[in-house]
C-alpha positions in Angstrom: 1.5 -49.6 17.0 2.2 -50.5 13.2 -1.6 -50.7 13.5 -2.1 -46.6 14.2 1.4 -46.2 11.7 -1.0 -47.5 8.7 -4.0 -45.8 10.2 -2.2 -42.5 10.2 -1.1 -43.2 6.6 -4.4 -44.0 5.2 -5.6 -40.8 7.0 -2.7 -38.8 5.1 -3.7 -40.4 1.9 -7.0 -39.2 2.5 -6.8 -35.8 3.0 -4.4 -35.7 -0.3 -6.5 -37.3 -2.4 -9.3 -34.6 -1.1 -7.1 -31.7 -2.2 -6.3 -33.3 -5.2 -9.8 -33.3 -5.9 -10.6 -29.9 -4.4 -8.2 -28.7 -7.4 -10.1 -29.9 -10.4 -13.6 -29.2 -11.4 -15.5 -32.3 -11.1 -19.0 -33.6 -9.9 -17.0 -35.1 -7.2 -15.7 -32.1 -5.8 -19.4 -31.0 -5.4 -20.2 -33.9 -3.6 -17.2 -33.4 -0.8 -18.4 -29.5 -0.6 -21.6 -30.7 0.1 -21.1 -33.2 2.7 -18.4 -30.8 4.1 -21.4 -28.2 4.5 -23.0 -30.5 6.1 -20.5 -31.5 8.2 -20.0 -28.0 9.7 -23.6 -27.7 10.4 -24.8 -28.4 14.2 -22.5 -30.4 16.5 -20.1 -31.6 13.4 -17.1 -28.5 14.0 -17.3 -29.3 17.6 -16.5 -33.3 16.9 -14.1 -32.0 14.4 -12.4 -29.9 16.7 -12.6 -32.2 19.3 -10.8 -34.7 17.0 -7.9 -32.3 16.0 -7.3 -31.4 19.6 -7.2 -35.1 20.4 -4.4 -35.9 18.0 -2.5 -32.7 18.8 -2.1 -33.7 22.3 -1.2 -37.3 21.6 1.3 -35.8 18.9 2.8 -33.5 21.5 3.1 -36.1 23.9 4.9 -38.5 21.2 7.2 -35.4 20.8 7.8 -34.9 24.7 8.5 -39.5 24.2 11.0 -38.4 21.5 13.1 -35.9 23.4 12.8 -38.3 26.2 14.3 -40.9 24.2 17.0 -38.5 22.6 17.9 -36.9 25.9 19.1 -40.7 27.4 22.6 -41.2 27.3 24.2 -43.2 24.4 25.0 -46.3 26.2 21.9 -47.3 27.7 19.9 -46.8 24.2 19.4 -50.4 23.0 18.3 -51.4 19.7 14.6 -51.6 20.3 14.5 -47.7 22.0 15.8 -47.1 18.5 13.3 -48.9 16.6 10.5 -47.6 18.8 12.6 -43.4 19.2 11.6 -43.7 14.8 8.0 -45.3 15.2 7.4 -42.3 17.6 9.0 -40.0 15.1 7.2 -41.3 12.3 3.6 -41.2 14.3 4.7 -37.3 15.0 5.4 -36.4 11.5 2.4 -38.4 10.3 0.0 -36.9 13.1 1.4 -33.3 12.4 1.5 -33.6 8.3 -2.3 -34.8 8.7 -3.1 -31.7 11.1 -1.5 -29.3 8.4 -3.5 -31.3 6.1 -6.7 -30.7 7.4 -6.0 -27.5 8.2 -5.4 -27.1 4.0 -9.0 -29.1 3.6 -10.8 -26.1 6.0 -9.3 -23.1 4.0 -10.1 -24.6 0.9 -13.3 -25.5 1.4 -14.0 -21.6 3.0 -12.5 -20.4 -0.5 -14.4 -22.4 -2.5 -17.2 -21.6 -0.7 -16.4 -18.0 -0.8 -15.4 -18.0 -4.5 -18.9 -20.1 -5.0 -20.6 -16.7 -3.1 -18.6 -14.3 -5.2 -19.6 -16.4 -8.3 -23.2 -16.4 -7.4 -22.8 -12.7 -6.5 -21.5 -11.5 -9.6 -23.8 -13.0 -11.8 -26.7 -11.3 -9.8 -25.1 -8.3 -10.6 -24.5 -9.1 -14.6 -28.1 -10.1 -14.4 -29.8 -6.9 -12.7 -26.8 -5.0 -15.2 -28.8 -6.5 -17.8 -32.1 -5.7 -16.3 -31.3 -2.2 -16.7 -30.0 -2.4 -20.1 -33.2 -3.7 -21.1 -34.7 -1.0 -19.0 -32.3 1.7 -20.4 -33.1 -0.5 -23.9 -36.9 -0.1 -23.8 -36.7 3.2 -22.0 -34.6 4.9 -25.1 -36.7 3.4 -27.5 -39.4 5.0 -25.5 -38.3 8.5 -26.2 -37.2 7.9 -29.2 -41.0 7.1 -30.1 -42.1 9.9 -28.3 -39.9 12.2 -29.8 -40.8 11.3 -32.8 -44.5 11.6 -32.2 -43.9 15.1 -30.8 -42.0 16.3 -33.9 -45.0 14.8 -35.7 -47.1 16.5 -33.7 -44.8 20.0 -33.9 -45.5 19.5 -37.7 -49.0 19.1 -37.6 -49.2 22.2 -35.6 -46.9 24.1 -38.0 -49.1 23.0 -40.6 -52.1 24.3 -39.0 -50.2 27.4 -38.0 -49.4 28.5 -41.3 -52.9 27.5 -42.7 -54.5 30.0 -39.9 -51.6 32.5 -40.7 -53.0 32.4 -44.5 -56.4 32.3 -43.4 -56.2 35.4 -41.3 -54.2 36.8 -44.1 -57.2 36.5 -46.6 -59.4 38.0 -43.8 -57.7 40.8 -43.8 -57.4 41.1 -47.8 -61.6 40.8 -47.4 -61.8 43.3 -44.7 -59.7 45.8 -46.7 -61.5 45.3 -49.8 -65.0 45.5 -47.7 -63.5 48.3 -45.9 -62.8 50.2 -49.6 -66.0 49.0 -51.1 -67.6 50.6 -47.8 -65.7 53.8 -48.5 -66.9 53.8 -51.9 -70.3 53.1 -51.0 -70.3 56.0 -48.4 -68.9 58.3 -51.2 -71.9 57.1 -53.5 -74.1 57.6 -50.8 -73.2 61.2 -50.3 -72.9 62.3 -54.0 -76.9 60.6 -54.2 -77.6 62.9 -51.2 -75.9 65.8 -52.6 -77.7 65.3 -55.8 -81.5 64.8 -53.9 -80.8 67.8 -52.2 -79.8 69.6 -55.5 -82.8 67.9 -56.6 -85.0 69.3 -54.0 -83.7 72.3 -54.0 -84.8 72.7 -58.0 -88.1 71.6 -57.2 -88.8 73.9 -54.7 -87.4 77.0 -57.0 -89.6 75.4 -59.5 -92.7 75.2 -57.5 -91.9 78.5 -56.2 -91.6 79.5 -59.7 -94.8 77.8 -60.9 -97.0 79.2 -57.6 -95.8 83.1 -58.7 -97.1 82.4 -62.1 -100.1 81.6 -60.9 -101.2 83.9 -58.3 -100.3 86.8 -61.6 -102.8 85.1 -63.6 -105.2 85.0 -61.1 -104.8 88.8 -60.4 
């Protein structure tokens, strides 16, 4: 009996020194996640469970010893019923306060291992957030260089624009002033024709004029 008492203790003492250590961020606390991961794999929950139920019913049959002892009349208890109604006690309280204990050990492993997830999580997400910064980054930059180029390019074509504008402009001063020196030519060209015609026409009055004289001398 005083056997499973310091068993029971050093199983208590356990299970506190593993929360103890499941409060502090250590290398050691890695190491009990890890082998409690391992120990939930495959057949281990079943043997855990299996263990836990075991000690649950021995505690509730120590319990069921204690009211047994308890409900006996005052009289008949002799000293060693008392000695042995607080060894039963004490393995109940021990059995129970390990039970809650291990209970405590499950939940916070599952929240560790659940804050580990969320930890791992939300660093995925600061890292693709900073993917697409760098994407949004290089992306802006992008346009920005584009843009640019374009409003280069809208210059260039301005440029080019008004040179045309200017060179159209003086092809139309030449065409006007080809178009006048055309009229003027056209103006020359009929005062020359007037002027051969008046020409002509004093020729003929002047061969006429000559042929009359002649056709009187020859008479």
């Amino acid at each position: 009996m005083l056997a499973q008492v310091q068993l029971l203790f050093m199983v208590v003492f356990l299970e506190m020194g593993l929360i103890l250590m499941f409060l502090f961020r250590t290398p050691l606390r890695k190491l009990i996640i890890m082998t409690l991961d391992r120990v939930k794999r495959g057949s281990g929950p079943l043997i855990v469970k299996s263990v836990a139920a075991t000690v649950l019913v021995i505690m509730i049959y120590t319990v069921y010893s204690i009211k047994e002892l308890q409900s006996r009349p005052a009289d008949s208890v002799n000293p060693t019923d008392q000695i042995l109604l607080a060894h039963q006690i004490l393995e109940a309280a021990l059995m129970g306060f390990s039970l809650f204990l291990g209970l405590m050990i499950d939940r916070l492993h599952h929240y560790i291992r659940e804050l580990r997830l969320l930890r791992k999580t939300m660093e995925a997400v600061k890292k693709q957030d900073r993917t697409l910064d760098n994407i949004k980054n290089g992306e802006a930059s992008t346009l920005r260089d584009e843009i640019s180029s374009l409003r280069n390019k809208m210059k260039q074509l301005e440029s080019e624009t008004e040179a045309k504008e200017k060179e159209v402009q003086s092809q139309r001063a030449n065409s006007d002033s080809l178009k006048g020196q055309s009229e003027k030519l056209l103006l020359e060209y009929d005062r020359i024709l007037e002027e051969n015609q008046n020409l002509r026409g004093q020729l003929q009055s002047v061969d006429q004029t000559v042929s009359h004289s002649d056709n009187k001398k020859n008479t």
